[in-house]
C-alpha positions in Angstrom: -24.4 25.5 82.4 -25.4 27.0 79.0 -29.2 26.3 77.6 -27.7 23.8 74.9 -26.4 21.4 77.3 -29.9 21.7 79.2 -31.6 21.2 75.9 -29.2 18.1 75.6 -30.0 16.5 78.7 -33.5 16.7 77.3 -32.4 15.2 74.4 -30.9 12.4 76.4 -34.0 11.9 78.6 -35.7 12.0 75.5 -37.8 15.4 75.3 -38.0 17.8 73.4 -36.0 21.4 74.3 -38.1 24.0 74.5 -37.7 26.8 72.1 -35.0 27.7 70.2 -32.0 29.5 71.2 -29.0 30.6 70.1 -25.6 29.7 72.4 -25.3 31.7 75.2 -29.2 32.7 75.3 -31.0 31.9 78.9 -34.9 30.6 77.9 -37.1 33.0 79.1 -38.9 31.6 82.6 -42.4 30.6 81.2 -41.7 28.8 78.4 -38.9 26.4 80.4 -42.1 26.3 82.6 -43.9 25.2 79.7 -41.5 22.1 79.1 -41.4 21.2 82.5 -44.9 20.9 82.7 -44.9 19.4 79.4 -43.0 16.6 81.2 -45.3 16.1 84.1 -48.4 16.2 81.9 -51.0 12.9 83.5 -51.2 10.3 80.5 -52.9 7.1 80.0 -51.3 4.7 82.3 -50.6 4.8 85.8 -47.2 3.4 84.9 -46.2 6.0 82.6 -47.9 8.9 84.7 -45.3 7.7 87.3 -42.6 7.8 84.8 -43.8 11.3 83.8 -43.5 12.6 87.5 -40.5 11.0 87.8 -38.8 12.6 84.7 -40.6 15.7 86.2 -39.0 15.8 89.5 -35.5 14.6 88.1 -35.5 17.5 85.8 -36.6 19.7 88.6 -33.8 18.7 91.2 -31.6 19.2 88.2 -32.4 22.6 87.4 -32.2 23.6 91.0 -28.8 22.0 91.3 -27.2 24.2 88.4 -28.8 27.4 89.6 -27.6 27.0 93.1 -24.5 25.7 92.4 -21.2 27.6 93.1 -20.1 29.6 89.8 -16.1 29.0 91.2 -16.9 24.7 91.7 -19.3 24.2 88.6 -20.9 20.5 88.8 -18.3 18.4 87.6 -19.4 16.7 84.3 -18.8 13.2 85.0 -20.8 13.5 88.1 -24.2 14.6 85.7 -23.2 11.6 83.4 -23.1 9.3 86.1 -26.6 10.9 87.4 -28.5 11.5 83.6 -27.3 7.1 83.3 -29.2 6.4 86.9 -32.0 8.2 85.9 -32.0 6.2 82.5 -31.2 2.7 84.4 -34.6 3.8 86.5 -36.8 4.1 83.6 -35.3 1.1 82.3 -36.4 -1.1 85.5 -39.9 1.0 85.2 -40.7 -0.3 81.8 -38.9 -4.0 82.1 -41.4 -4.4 85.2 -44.6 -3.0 83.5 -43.7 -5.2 80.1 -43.0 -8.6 82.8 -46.6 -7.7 84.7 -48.3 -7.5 81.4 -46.6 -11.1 80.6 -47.7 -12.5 83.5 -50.9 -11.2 83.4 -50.8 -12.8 79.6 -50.0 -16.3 81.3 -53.1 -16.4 83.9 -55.2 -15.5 81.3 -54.0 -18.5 79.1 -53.5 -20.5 82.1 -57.0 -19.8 83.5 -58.8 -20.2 80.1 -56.9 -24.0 79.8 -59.3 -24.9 82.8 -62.9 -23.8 80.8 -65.0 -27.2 80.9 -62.8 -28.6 83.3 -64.4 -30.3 87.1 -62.0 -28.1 89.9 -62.0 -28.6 93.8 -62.0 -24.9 95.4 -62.1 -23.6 98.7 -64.8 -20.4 99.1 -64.2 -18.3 102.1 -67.4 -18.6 104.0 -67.7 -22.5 103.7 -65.0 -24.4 105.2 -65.6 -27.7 103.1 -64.2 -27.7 99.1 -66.2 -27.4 97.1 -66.2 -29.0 93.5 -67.7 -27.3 90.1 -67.3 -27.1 86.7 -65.4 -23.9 85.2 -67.9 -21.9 83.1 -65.4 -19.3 82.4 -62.6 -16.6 82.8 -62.9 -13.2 84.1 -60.1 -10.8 84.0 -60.8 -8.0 87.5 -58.9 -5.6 88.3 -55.6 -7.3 87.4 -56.3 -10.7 89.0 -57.6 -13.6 86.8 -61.0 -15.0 88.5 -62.3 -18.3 87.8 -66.5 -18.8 87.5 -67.7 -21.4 88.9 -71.5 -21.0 88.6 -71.9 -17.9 90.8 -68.4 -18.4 92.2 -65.3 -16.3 91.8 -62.2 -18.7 92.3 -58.9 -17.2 92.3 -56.0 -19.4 91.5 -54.8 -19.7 95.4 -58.1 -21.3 96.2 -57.9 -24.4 93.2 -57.4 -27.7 95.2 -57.4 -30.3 92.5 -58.6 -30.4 88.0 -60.2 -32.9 86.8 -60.7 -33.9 83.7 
């Protein structure tokens, strides 16, 4: 396969080629080195760092694909469409599920903060009696929505009954 239609799968996957170079021309070793590291570089979320790695690896198995494949059965075309529209299907999924866990994360927080003020009937897991206190706020920890109920933590699960 010749560098421009490597340089267009990137294009498709939505990266940048590395270098430029003329039909025909193989990109020397460390600078497609360069670019796949480019595409594994960490970012900012864990979501997207997973995306990056899995771009990474995709482009990887790719590359080793086309220089071990067998010059007189070249990989048939439709089979690397049908592979490059997986791969795009997957990060699809990866960002529809990280945009849905942000919504409901959204949701507690609204749903939580609606019960500020309010009298609540919890269970505490070292007292098997409810308990009953009024919410004093909303704390947001490590991706679960915590009510405060004087120097209790009440997670939704644990809410028997609001009162007014």
């Amino acid at each position: 396969m010749s560098t421009n239609a490597i340089a267009a799968i990137g294009a498709n996957l939505g990266v940048d080629a590395v270098g430029s170079s003329l039909p025909g021309d193989k990109p020397n070793a460390s600078e497609f080195d360069k670019f796949l590291q480019s595409m594994a570089q960490p970012s900012t979320t864990a979501s997207a760092s997973s995306s990056g790695k899995l771009r990474f690896d995709f482009l990887n198995l790719l590359v080793t694909q086309l220089q071990n494949q067998n010059p007189l059965e070249p990989l048939d075309n439709n089979e690397m469409a049908s592979q490059l529209s997986q791969f795009a299907q997957l990060e699809q999924l990866e960002s529809m599920n990280e945009t849905f866990q942000r919504l409901l994360a959204a949701t507690q927080v609204t749903q939580a903060a609606t019960l500020v003020g309010k009298q609540i009937s919890y269970y505490v897991d070292d007292i098997s009696a409810p308990l009953k206190g009024r919410v004093g706020r909303v704390e947001f920890d490590d991706g679960e929505v915590r009510l405060m109920v004087g120097k209790d933590a009440i997670g939704f699960g644990d809410i028997l009954s609001v009162e007014n």
